[in-house]
Every structure is written in structure tokens, then in C-alpha cells.
C-alpha positions as CSV (number, residue, x, y, z in Angstrom):
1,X,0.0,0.0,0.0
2,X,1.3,3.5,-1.0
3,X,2.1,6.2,1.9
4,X,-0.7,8.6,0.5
5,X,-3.6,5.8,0.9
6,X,-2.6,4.9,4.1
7,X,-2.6,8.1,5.3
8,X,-6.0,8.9,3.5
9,X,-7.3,6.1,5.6
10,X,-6.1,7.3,8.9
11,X,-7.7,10.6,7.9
12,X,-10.8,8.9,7.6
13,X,-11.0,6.6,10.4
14,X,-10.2,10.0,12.4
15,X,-13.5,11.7,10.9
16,X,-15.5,9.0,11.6
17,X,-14.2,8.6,15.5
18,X,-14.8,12.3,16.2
19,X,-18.3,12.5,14.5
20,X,-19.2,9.7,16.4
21,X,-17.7,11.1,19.6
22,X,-19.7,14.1,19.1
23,X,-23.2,12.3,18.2
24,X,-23.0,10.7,21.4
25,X,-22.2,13.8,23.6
26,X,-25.1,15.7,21.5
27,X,-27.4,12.8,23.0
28,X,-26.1,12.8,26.8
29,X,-27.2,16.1,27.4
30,X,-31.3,16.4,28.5
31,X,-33.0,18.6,30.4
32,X,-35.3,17.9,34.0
33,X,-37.0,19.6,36.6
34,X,-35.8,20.2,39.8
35,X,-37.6,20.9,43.2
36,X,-37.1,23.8,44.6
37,X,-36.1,23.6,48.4
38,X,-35.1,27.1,49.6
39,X,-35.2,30.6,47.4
40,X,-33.0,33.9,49.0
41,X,-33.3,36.9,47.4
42,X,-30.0,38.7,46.5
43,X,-29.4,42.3,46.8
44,X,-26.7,44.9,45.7
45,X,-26.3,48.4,47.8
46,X,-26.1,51.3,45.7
47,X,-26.2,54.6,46.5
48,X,-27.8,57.4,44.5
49,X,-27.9,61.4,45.2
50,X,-30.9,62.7,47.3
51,X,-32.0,66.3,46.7
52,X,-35.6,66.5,48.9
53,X,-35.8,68.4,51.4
54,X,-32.5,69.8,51.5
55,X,-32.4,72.6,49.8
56,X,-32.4,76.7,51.6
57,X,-32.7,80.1,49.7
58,X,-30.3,82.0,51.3
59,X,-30.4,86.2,51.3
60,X,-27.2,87.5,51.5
61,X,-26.6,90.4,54.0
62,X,-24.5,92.8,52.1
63,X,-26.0,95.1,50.0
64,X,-25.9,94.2,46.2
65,X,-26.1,96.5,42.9
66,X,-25.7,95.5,39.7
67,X,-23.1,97.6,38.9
68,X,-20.3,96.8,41.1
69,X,-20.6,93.4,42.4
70,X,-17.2,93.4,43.8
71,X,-17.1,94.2,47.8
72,X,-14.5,96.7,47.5
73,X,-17.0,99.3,46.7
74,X,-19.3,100.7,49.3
75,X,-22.4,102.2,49.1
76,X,-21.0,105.7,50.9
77,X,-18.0,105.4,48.0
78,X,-20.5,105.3,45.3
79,X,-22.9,107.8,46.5
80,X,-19.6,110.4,47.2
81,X,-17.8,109.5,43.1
82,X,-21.3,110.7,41.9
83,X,-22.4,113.9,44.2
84,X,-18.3,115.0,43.3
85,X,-19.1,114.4,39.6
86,X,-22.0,115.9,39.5
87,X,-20.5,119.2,41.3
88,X,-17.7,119.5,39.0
89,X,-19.7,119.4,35.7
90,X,-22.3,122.0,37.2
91,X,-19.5,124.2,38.7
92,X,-18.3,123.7,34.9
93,X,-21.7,124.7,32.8
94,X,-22.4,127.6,35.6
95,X,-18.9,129.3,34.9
96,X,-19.6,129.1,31.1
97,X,-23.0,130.7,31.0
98,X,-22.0,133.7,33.5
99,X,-18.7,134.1,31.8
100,X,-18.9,137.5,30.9
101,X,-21.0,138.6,33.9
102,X,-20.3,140.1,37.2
103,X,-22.2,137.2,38.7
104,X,-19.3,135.0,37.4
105,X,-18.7,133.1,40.6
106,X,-22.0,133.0,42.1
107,X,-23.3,131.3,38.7
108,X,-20.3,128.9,39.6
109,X,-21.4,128.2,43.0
110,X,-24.8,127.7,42.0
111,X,-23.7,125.1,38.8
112,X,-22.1,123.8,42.1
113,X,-24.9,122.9,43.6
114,X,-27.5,122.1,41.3
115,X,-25.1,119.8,39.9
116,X,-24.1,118.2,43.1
117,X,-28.0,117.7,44.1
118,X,-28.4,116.4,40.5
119,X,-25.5,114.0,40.4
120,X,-27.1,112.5,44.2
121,X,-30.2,112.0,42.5
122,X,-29.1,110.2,39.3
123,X,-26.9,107.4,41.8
124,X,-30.2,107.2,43.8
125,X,-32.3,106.4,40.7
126,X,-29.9,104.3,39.0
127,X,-28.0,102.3,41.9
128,X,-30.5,103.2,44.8
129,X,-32.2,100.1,44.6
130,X,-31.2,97.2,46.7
131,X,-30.8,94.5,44.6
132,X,-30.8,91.1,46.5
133,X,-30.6,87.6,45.0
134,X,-31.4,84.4,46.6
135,X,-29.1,81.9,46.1
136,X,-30.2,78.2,46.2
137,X,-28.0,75.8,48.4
138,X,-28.6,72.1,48.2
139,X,-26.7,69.2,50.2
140,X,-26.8,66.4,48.6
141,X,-27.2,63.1,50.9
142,X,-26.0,59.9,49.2
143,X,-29.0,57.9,50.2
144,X,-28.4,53.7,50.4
145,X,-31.0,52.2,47.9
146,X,-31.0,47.8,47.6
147,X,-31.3,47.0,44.4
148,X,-32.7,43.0,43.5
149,X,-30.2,41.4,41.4
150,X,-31.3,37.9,41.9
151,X,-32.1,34.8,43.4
152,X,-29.6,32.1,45.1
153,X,-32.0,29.2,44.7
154,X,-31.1,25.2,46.3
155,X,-32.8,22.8,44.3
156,X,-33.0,19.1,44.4
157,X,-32.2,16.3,42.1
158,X,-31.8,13.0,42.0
159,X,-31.6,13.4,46.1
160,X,-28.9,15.6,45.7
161,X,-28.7,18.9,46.3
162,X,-27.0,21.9,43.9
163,X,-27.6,25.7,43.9
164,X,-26.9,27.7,41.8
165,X,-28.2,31.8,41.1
166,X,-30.8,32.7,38.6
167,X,-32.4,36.7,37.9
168,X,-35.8,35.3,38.6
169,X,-37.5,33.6,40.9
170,X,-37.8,29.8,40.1
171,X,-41.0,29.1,41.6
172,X,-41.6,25.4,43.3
173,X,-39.8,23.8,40.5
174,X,-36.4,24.8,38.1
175,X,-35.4,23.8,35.0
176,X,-31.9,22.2,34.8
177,X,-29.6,20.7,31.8
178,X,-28.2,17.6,32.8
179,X,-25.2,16.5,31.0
180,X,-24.0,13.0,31.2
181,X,-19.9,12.3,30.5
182,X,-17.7,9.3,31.2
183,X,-14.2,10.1,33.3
């Protein structure tokens, strides 16, 4: 016999031996039922952000424009930058209209003062409002929350006993694969 039939044989006595190993592993698997004989629930902790209840609106106790937000200005400082303003550009506009008059400087005093009174008035009407805001302040609580993730289930077969852990609960009796294999 040539090398290449013998080997062509081998080759096919191998085919047949695994085909026939795996026709009889595809039989020795069936499935049964099992009875159920005890059923514990399984949980997972969790935790997850709780917001009710917690939350205050807070008023803050400085004073607030919308302006100047920054601390370093004062309401006193902001009322004085606008009364000084206001008496420089009056002084100003009372020299120029009495220019040429005898009542030179009491046109300047009185520019003075109207424009002082004026410049007061236009701080008052445009800053003079308090402008508080309420500022929402929550603390969050990481609340502990059990989560079902399954059942640890002890069945019995055959009067012997297996567990094993399923998402649902089995009921009084659990569907099992049994598979048969020599050692």
C-alpha cells in the first residue's frame, strides 16, 4: 500500500471517531425539573444622590447692585464718586454761562450745587435700589438604595442537592440541563 492511501485512511478513520464522539455527547445532554427547596433573594447596595428636602434660599446680607458686584466698593463710596461728579460738571456749565457777567462766581457756586443735588439724585435712581438675590443651596445626601439582582436558589435532584443563582424567581420547581460524560 502506497504512503498517501494509508494516510488517506487514517484521515478517515479520524472523521468518523470524532463524528461519532460528538453524536453521542449531542445525546447525553437532556433537560429535567428540579424541586425547589429554599429561594434567597440577592441584593446589591447602591447609593444614588438625594436632593428632597435639603435645599435653603439664602439672602445674602451685604447690600448688592448690579453695577459693582465686587465688595470693594461701598455704598457711601459710590454715593460720594457721583455727588463729586456731579458738582464738577455743574461748577463747569455755571462758569460758562455767567462768563462775561459780574455774577461769574455766584453762577459757579450755584452750577455747584444744582449739579451736586443732580448728580445724588441720578446714583439714587440708578444704583439706589437694593438688589438682593437668593441663592439656592442644596446638600446632597448619598441615600443607600438595595437594588434585586437575583435569586440564590437550592434545588433538588436525583436526592442531591445543587444551587446555583438565577435573575428570577424559580418558583416550586427549576429547569436544569443535565449532561451525562464518562471520566
Amino acid at each position: 500500500m502506497k504512503s498517501s492511501n494509508k494516510t488517506i485512511i487514517i484521515l478517515a478513520l479520524f472523521l468518523i471517531t470524532t463524528f461519532a464522539q460528538a453524536h453521542h455527547q449531542k445525546h447525553s445532554t437532556y433537560y429535567a425539573k428540579g424541586k425547589v427547596v429554599e429561594v434567597i433573594p440577592v441584593y446589591e447596595r447602591s447609593y444614588v444622590n438625594d436632593y428632597s428636602g435639603r435645599c435653603n434660599h439664602e439672602y445674602p446680607a451685604q447690600y448688592s447692585s448690579s453695577r459693582y458686584s465686587s465688595s470693594r466698593y461701598s455704598h457711601h463710596d459710590d454715593q460720594a464718586v457721583s455727588t463729586v461728579v456731579g458738582a464738577t460738571i455743574g461748577g463747569v456749565v455755571g462758569n460758562r454761562i455767567f462768563k462775561n457777567s459780574r455774577l461769574k462766581n455766584a453762577g459757579t457756586l450755584a452750577g455747584v450745587i444744582v449739579g451736586a443735588a443732580i448728580g445724588n439724585d441720578m446714583r439714587v435712581s440708578h444704583h439706589g435700589r437694593k438688589n438682593y438675590r437668593t441663592h439656592k443651596k442644596c446638600r446632597v445626601v448619598q441615600k443607600p438604595v438595595k437594588t434585586l439582582v437575583g435569586y440564590q436558589v437550592t434545588y433538588r435532584y436525583q436526592g442531591e442537592l445543587f444551587s446555583t443563582r438565577t435573575k428570577s424567581h424559580p418558583g416550586r420547581k427549576i429547569a436544569i440541563k443535565v449532561r451525562v460524560e464518562a471520566i
